[in-house]
C-alpha positions in Angstrom: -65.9 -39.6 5.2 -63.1 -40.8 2.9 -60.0 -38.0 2.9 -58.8 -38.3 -0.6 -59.8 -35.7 -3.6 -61.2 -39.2 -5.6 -63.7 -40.1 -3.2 -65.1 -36.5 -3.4 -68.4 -37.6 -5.0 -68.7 -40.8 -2.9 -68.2 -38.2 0.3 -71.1 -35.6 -1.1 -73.7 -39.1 -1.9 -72.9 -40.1 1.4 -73.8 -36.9 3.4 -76.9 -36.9 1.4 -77.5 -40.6 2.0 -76.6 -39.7 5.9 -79.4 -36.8 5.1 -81.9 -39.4 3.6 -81.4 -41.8 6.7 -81.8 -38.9 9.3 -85.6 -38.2 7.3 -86.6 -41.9 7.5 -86.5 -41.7 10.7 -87.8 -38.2 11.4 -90.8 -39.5 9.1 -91.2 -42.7 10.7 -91.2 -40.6 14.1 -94.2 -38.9 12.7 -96.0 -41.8 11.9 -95.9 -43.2 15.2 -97.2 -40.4 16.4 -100.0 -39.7 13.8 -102.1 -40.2 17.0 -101.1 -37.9 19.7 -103.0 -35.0 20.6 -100.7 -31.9 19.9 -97.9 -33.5 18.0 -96.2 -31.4 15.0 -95.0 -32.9 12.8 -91.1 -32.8 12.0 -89.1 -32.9 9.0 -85.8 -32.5 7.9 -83.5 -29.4 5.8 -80.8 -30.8 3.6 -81.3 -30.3 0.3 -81.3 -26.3 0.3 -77.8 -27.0 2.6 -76.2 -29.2 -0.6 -77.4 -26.8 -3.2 -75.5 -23.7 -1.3 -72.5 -25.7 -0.2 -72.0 -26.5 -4.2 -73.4 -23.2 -6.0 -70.3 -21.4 -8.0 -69.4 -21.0 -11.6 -66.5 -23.6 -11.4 -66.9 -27.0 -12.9 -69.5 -29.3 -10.5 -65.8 -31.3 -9.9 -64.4 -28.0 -9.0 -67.1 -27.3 -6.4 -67.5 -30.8 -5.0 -63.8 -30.5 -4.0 -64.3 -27.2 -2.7 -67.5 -28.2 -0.8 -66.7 -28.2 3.6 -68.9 -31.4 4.0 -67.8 -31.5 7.8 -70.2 -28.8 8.1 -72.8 -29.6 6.0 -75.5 -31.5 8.3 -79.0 -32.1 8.1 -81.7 -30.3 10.6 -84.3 -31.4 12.6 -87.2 -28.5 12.6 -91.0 -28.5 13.5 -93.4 -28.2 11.2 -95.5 -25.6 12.5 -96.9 -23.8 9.1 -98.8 -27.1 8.1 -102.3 -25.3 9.7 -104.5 -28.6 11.5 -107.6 -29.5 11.1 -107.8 -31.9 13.7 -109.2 -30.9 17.2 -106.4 -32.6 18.6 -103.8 -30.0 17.1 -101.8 -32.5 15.3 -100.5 -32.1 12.0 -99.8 -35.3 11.0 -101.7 -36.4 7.6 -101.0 -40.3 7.3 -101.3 -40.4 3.6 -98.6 -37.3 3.0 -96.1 -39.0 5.7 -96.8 -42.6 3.7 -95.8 -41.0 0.5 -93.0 -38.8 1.8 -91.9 -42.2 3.6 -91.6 -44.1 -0.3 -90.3 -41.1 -1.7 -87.2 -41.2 0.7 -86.9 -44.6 0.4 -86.2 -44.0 -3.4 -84.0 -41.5 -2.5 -82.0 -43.5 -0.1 -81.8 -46.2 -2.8 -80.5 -44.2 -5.4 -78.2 -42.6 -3.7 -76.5 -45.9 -2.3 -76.8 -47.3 -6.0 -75.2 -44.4 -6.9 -72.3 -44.9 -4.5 -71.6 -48.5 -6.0 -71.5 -47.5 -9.1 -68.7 -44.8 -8.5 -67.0 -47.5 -5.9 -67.8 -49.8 -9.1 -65.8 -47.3 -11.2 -62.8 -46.5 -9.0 -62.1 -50.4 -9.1 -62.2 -50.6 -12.7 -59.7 -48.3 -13.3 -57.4 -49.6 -10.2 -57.4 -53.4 -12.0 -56.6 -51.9 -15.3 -53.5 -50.5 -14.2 
């Protein structure tokens, strides 16, 4: 994380970039295991974190520079609710995890892009001066 009040929204796109990695994998782990009798399936809480470390009625600037990102990591949890059908007792539906897999990717993606493009910015304004 970068300590300076301008890289506040690179530091919040890369915690949720370090989030989107984390549920690759965590996906990709379920996958592999789309097999094995009595696996449930895992996923990852992030989002709901971000929203409640930047709720307030400040401007978003405001609460991104108020935001304590060194605590704000993502979880690993078991996904027990999803009931199985399977006599195995796994939970793991292939065609869910395959689209939850490309939806993350375009997460992942977009976020990165998105860091660029504020990286993109800062250097604009540090040649024009």
């Amino acid at each position: 994380m970068i300590g300076s009040n301008a890289f506040n929204y690179i530091n919040v796109l890369n915690k949720a970039a370090d989030a989107s990695w984390v549920r690759n994998e965590v996906i990709s782990n379920n996958i592999a295991n789309v097999d094995t009798p009595g696996y449930k399936r895992k996923d990852v809480q992030f989002e709901s974190y971000l929203r409640s470390a930047l709720l307030g009625d400040n401007s978003l600037e405001k609460r991104v520079s108020d935001a304590h990102l060194d605590s704000l990591n993502p979880s690993i949890y078991t996904d027990n609710i999803s009931l199985s059908y399977r006599l195995d007792g796994n939970n793991v539906n292939i065609d869910t995890e395959s689209a939850n897999l490309a939806q993350n990717q375009v997460r992942y993606y977009s976020l990165i892009d998105s860091m660029s493009q504020e990286f993109g910015r800062l250097k604009t304004v540090l040649q024009a001066k």
